[in-house]
DOROGU-847426 format. One record per residue (C-alpha): residue number from 1; residue in one letter; x, y, z. Coordinates in steps of 0.001 Angstrom, whole numbers, always signed. Layout:
! residues N
+-----+----+---------+---------+---------+
!   i ! aa !      xx !      yy !      zz !
+-----+----+---------+---------+---------+
! NUM !  A !       X !       Y !       Z !
...
+-----+----+---------+---------+---------+
! end
This chain:
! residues 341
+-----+----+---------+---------+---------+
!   i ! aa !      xx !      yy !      zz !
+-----+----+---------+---------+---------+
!   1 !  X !  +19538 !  -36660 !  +36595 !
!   2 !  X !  +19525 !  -38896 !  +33343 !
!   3 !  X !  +20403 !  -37521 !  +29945 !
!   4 !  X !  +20744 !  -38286 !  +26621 !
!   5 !  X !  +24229 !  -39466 !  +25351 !
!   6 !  X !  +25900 !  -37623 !  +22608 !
!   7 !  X !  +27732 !  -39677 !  +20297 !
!   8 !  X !  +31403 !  -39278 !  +19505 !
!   9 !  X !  +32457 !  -39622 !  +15849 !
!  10 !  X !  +36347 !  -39503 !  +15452 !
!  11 !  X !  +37474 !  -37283 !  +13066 !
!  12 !  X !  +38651 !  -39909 !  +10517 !
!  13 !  X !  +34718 !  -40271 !  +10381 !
!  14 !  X !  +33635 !  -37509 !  +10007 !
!  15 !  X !  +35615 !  -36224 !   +7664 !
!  16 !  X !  +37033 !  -39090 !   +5641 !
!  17 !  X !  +34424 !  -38899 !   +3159 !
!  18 !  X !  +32385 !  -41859 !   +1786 !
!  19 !  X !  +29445 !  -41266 !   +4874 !
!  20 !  X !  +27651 !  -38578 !   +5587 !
!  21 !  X !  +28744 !  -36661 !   +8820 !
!  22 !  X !  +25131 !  -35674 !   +9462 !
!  23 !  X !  +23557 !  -39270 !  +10093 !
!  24 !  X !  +21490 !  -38881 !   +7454 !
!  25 !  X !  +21934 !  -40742 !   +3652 !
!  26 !  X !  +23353 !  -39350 !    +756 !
!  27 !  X !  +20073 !  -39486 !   -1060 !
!  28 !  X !  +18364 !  -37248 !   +1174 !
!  29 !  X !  +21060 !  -34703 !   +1562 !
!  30 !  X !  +20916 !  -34499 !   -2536 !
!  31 !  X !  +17093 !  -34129 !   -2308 !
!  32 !  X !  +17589 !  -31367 !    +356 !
!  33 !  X !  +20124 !  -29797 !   -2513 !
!  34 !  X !  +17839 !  -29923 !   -5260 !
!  35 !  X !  +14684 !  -28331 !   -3213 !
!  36 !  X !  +16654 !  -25611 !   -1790 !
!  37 !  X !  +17904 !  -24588 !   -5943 !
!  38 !  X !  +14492 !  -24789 !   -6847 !
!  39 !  X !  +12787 !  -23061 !   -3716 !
!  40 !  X !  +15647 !  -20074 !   -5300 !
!  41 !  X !  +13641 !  -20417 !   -8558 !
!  42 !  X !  +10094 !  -20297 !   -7499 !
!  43 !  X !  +11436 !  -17396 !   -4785 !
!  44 !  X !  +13050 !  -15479 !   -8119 !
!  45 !  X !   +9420 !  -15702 !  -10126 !
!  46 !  X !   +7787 !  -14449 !   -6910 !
!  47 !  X !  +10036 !  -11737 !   -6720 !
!  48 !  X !   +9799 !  -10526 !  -10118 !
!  49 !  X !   +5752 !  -10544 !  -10437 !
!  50 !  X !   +5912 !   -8481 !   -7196 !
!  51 !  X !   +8193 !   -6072 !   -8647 !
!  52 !  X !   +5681 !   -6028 !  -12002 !
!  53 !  X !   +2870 !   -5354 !  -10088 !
!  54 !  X !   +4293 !   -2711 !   -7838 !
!  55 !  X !   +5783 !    -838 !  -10899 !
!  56 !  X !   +2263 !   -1003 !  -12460 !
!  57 !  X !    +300 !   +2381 !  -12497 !
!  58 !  X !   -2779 !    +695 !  -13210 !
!  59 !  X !   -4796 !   -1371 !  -11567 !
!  60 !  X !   -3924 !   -4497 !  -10927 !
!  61 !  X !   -6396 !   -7790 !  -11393 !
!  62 !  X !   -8080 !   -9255 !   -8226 !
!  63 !  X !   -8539 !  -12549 !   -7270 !
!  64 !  X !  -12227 !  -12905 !   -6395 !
!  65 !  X !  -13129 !  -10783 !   -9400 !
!  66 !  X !  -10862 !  -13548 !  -12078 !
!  67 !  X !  -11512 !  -16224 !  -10143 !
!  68 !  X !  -15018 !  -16917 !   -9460 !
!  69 !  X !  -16258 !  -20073 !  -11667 !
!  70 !  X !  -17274 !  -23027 !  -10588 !
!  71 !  X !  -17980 !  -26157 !  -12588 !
!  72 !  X !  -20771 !  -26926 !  -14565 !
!  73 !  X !  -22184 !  -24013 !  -11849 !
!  74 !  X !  -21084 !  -20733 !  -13708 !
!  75 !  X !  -19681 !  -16992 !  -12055 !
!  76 !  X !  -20433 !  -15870 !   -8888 !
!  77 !  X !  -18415 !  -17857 !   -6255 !
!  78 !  X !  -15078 !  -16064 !   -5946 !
!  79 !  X !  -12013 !  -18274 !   -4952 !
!  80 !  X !  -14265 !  -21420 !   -3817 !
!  81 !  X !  -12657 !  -23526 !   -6354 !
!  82 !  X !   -9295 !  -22374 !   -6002 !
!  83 !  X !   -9984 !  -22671 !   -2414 !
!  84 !  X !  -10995 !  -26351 !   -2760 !
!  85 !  X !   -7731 !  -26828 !   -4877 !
!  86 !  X !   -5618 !  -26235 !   -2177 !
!  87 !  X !   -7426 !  -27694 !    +403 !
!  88 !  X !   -6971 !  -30875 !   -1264 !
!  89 !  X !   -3456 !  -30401 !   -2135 !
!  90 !  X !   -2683 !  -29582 !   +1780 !
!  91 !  X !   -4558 !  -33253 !   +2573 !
!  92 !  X !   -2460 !  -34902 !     +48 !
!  93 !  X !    +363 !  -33698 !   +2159 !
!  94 !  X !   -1298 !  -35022 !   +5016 !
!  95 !  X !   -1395 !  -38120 !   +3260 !
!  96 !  X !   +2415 !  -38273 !   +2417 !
!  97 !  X !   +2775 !  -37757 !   +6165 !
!  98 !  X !   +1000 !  -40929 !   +6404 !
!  99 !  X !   +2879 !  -42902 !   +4082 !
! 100 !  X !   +5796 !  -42326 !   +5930 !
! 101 !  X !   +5326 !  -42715 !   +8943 !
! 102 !  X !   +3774 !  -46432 !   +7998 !
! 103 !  X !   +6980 !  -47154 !   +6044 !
! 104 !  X !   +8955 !  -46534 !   +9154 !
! 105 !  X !   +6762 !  -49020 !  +10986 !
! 106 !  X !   +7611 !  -51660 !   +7509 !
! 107 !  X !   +3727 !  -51259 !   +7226 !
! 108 !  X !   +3755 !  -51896 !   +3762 !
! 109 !  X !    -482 !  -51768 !   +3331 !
! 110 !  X !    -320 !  -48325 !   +5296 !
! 111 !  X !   +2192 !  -47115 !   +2915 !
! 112 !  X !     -30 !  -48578 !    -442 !
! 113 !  X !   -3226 !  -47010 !    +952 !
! 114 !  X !   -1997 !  -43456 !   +2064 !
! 115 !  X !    +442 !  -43274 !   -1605 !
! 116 !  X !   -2783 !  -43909 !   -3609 !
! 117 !  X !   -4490 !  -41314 !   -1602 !
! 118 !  X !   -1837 !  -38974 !   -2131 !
! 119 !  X !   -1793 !  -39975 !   -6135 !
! 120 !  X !   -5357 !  -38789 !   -6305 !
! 121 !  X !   -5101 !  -35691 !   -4477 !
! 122 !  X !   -2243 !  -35215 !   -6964 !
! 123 !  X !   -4289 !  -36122 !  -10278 !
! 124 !  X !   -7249 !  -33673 !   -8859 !
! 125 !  X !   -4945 !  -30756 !   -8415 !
! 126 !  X !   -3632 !  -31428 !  -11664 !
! 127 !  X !   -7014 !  -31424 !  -13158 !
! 128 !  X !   -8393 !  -28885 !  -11413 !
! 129 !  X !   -5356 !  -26313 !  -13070 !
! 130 !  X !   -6346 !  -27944 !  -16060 !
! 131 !  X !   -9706 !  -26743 !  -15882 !
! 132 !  X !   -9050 !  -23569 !  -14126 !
! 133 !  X !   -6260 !  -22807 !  -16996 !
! 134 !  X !   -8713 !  -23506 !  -19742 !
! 135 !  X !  -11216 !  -20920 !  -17814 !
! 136 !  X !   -8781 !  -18267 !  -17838 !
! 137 !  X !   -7802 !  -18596 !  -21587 !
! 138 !  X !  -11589 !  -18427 !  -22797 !
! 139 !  X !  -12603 !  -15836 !  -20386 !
! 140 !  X !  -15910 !  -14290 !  -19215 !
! 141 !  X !  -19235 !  -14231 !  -20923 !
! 142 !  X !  -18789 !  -10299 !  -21132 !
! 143 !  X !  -15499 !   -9632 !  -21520 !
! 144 !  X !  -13082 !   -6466 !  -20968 !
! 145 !  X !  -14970 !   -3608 !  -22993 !
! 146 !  X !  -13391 !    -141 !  -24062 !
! 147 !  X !  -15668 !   +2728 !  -23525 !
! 148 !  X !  -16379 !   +5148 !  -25286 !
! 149 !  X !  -14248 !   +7570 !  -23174 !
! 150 !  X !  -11045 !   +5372 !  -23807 !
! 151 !  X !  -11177 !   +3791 !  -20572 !
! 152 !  X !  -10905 !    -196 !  -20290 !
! 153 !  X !  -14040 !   -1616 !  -17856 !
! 154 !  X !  -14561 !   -5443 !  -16628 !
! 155 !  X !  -17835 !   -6265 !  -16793 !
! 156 !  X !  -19962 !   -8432 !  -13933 !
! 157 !  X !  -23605 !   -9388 !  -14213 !
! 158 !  X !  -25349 !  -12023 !  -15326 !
! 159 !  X !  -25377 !  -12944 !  -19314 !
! 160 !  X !  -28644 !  -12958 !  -21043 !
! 161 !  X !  -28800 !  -16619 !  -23008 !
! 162 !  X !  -28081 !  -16981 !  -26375 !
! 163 !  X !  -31388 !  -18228 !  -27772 !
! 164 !  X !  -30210 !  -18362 !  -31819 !
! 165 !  X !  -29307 !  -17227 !  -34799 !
! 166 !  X !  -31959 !  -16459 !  -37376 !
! 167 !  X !  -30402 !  -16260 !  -41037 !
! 168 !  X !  -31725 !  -13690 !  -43222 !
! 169 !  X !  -29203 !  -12910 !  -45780 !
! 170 !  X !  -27499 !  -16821 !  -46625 !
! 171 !  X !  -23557 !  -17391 !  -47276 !
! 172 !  X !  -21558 !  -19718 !  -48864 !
! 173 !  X !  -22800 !  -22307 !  -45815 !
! 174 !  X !  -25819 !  -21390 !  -44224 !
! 175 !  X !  -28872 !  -20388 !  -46189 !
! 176 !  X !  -31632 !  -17913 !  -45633 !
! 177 !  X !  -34072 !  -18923 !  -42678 !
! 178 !  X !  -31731 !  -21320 !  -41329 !
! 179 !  X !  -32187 !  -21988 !  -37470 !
! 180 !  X !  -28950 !  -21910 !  -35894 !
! 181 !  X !  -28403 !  -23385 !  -32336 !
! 182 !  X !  -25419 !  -24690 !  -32269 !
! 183 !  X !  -21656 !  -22992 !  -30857 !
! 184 !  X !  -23607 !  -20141 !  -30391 !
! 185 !  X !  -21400 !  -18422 !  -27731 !
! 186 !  X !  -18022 !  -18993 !  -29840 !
! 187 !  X !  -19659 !  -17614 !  -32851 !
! 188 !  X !  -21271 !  -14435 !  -30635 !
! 189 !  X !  -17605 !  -13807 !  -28913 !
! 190 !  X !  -15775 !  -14144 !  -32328 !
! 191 !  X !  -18225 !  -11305 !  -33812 !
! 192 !  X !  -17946 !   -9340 !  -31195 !
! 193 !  X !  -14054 !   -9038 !  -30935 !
! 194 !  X !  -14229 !   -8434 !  -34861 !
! 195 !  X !  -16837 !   -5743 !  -35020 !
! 196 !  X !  -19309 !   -7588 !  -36899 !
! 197 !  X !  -22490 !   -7391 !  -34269 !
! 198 !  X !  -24416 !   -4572 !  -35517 !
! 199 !  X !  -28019 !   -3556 !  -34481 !
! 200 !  X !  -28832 !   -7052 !  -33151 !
! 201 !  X !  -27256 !   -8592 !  -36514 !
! 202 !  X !  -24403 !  -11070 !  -36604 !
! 203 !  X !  -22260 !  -11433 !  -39189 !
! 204 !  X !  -21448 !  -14716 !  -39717 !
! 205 !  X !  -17672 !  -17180 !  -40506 !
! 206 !  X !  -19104 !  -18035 !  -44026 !
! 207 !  X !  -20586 !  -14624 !  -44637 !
! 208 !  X !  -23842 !  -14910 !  -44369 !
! 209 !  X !  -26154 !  -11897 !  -42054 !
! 210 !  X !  -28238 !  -13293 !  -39075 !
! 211 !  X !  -30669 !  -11942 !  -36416 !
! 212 !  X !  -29644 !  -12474 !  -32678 !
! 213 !  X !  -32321 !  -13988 !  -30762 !
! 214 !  X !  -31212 !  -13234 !  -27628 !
! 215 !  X !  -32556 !  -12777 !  -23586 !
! 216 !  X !  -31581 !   -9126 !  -22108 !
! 217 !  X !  -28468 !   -9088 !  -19800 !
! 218 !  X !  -29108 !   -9087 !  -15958 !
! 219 !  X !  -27152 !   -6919 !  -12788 !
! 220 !  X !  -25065 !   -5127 !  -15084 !
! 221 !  X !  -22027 !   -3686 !  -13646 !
! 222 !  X !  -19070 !   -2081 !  -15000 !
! 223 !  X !  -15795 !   -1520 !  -13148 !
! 224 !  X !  -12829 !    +569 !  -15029 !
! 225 !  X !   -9703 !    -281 !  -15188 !
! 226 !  X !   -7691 !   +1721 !  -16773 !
! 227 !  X !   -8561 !   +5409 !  -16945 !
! 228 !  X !   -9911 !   +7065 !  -20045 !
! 229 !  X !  -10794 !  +10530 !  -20465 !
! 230 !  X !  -13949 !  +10525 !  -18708 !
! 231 !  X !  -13987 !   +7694 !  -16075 !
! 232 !  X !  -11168 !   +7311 !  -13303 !
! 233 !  X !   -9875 !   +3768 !  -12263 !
! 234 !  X !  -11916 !   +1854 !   -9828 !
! 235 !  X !  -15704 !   +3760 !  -10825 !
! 236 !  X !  -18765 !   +1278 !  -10594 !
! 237 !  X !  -21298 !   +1979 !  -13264 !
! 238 !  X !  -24247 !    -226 !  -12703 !
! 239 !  X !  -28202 !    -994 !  -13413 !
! 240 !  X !  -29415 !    +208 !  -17084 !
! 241 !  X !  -26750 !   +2690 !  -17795 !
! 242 !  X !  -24307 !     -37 !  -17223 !
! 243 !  X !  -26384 !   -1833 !  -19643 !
! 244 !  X !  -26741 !    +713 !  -22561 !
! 245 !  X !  -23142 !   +1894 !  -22272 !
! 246 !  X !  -22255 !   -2434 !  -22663 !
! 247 !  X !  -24880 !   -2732 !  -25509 !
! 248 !  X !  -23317 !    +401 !  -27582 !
! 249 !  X !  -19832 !   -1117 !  -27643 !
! 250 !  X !  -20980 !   -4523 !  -28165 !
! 251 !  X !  -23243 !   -3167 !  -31412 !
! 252 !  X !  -20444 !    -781 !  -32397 !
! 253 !  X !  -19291 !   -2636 !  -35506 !
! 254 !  X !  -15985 !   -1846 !  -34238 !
! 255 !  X !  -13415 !   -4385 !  -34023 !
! 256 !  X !  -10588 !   -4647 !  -31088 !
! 257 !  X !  -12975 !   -2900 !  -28567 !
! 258 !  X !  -14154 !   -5987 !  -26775 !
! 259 !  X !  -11460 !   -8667 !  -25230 !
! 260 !  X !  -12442 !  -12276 !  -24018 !
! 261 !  X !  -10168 !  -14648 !  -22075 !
! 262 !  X !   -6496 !  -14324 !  -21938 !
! 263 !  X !   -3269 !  -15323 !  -23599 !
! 264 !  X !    +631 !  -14057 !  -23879 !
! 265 !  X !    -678 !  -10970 !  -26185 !
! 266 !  X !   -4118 !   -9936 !  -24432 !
! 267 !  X !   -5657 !  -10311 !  -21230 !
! 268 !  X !   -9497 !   -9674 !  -20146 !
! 269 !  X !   -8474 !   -9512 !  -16244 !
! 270 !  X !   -5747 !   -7073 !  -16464 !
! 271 !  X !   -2557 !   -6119 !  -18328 !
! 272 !  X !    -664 !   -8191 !  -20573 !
! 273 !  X !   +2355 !   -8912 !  -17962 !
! 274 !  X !    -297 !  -10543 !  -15578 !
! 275 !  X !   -1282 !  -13448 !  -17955 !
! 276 !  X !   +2887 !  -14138 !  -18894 !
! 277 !  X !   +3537 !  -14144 !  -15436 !
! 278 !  X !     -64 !  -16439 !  -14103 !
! 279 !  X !    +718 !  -19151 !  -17587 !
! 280 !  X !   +4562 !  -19196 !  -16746 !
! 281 !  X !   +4298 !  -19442 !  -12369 !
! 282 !  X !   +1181 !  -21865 !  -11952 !
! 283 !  X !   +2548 !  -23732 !  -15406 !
! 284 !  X !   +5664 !  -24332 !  -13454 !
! 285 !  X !   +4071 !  -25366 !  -10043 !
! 286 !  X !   +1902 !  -27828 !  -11967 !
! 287 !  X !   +4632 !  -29041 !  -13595 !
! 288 !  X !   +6096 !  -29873 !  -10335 !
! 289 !  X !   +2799 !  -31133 !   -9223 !
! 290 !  X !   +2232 !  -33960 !  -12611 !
! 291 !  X !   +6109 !  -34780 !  -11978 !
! 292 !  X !   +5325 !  -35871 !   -8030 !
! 293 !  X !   +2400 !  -37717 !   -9320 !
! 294 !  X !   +4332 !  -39483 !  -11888 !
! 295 !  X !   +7042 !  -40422 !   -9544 !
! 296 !  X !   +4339 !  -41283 !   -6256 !
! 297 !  X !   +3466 !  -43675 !   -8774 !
! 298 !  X !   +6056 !  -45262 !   -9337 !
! 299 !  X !   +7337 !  -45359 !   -5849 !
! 300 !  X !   +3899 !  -47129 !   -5277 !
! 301 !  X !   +4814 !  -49776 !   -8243 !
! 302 !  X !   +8144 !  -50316 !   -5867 !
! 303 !  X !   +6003 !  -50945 !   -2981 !
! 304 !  X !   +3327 !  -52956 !   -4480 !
! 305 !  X !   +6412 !  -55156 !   -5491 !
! 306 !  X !   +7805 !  -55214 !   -1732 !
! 307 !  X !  +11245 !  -54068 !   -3135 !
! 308 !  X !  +11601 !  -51259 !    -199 !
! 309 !  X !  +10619 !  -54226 !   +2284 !
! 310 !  X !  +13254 !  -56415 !   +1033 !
! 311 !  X !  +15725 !  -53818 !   +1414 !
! 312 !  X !  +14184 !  -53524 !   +5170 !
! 313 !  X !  +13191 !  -49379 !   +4826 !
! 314 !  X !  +10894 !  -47330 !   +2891 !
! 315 !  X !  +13171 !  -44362 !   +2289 !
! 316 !  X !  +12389 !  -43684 !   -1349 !
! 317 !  X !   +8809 !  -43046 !    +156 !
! 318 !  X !  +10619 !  -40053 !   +2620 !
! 319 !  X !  +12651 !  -38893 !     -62 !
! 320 !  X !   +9862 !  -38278 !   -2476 !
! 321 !  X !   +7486 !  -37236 !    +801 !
! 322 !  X !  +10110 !  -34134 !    +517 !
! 323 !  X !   +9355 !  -33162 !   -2954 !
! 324 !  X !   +5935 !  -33366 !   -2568 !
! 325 !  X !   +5715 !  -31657 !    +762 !
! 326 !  X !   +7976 !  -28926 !   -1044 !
! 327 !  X !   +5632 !  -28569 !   -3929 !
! 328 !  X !   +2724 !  -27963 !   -1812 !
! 329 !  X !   +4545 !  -25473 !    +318 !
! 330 !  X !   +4877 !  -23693 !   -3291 !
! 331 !  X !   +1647 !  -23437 !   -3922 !
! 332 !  X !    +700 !  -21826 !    -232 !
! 333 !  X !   +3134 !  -18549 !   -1756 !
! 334 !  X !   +1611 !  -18800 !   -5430 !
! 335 !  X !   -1614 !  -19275 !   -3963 !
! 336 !  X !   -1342 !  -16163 !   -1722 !
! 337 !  X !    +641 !  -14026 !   -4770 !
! 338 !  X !   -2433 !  -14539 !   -7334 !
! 339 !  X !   -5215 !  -15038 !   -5542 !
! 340 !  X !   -5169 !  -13211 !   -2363 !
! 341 !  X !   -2959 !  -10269 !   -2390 !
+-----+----+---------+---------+---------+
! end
């Protein structure tokens, strides 16, 4: 029976330094180096938001209730964006596949088509975090409210539309029975979080008093949070009471009882440690994510320039088809931290 023939390196070979004893180059044994330190660093952040969340009475954010935007399509389609984020990013991987496998045929237009197809599977992830980052900062249309009881509540439904502001009492910019239809939602949220909505009245950046024209919220639900004196974590309040209890805070004229969006100080979704940790962990990945683009690309410029076919292989094309193929192993575990668990 035939078999394959293992070959004999002498030890002077193998262990006399200058070549690598596992067949392989030095530049890919360095890559291997630097993705294990940083798989260490991703696995360190995962490890610490786990042990944050566990250690975390309350209740914790979920995914399908932060995450449910789509563009230029509003709320109400939980995860189908991040969904389509990594779908892509798994095809671009699929794509790097492709590259290399061309490159070890010294097909150099295989390797120029699949790289740019990679590059803008790259530039849409990219974007998308942009967009999905920018989401997460400005927050809902509603909010997290306090109740009256104490207890914190995310609120779902949909938002009655913001019509305009009728100016009845004029300030040092707008004067009295001015129209106002412009940046109406920034102006509404900024009230709101400073307690000057009163009885359907805005008060306004320059001072002056306007009436709300405004269309009546829709599907009102409130979900609590954190527990207050009256309402335990986790109870649904819907339909008109859900409505009136919103309303009263809202009209309050209290300020700090209303949060939108989230940052390093406040979050809307959940408590303060879940924004550091979502800005710090998908910042990073995406990081990772612009810094394969920016190098695909100019692995591409090599290409387009035949340098790797002069040298007679495309191994800058494998070596950087690790780092990528790394990065979107990354996102499968950030993906399933944040968004699923």
């Amino acid at each position: 029976m035939a078999g394959h023939a293992t070959k004999q390196i002498d030890a002077k070979t193998l262990w006399g330094g200058k070549i690598s004893p596992f067949s392989t180059s030095y530049g890919k044994l360095m890559m291997w180096f630097f993705l294990i330190s940083d798989a260490l660093t991703f696995g360190g952040l995962l490890v610490a938001y786990g042990f944050t969340r566990h250690d975390y009475l309350g209740s914790w954010p979920i995914g399908e209730e932060t995450f449910n935007s789509l563009p230029f399509l509003g709320h109400g389609y939980p995860l189908i964006y991040v969904a389509l984020m990594t779908f892509i990013l798994i095809v671009s991987s699929v794509t790097m596949v492709l590259a290399v496998e061309a490159g070890h045929r010294m097909d150099k237009r295989g390797v120029i088509r699949w790289m740019i197809a990679t590059i803008v599977g790259g530039f849409f992830f990219v974007g998308s975090q942009a967009w999905e980052w920018s989401h997460f900062i400005h927050g809902s249309e509603f909010g997290k409210v306090e109740l009256a009881d104490g207890s914190l509540a995310i609120v779902k439904g949909h938002f009655g539309e913001l019509e305009n502001f009728t100016v009845e009492e004029a300030g040092s910019h707008h004067k009295k029975g001015d129209v106002i239809t412009e940046d109406l939602m920034h102006e509404y949220q900024h009230a709101v979080e400073l307690g000057q909505i009163e009885n359907g009245y805005i008060h306004l950046h320059d001072g002056s008093k306007a009436k709300i024209a405004k269309k009546a919220n829709e599907h009102m639900e409130l979900i609590v949070k954190e527990k207050g004196g009256k309402y335990a974590i986790g109870k649904h309040i819907e339909g008109e009471e859900a409505a009136k209890m919103y309303e009263e805070v809202i009209n309050s004229g209290e300020a700090g009882r209303v949060v939108y969006g989230a940052n390093l100080q406040a979050n809307e979704y959940g408590p303060q440690q879940y924004g550091q940790f979502f800005f710090f962990i998908t910042g990073f990945h995406g990081f990772h994510v612009f810094s394969g683009v920016m190098i695909n690309i100019m692995i591409l410029i090599g290409v387009l320039r035949g340098v790797y076919h002069k040298r007679g292989h495309y191994e800058m094309v494998e070596k950087t088809g690790l780092y990528w193929h790394f990065v979107d192993l990354v996102w499968v575990f950030v993906f399933t931290f944040f968004y699923l668990v």
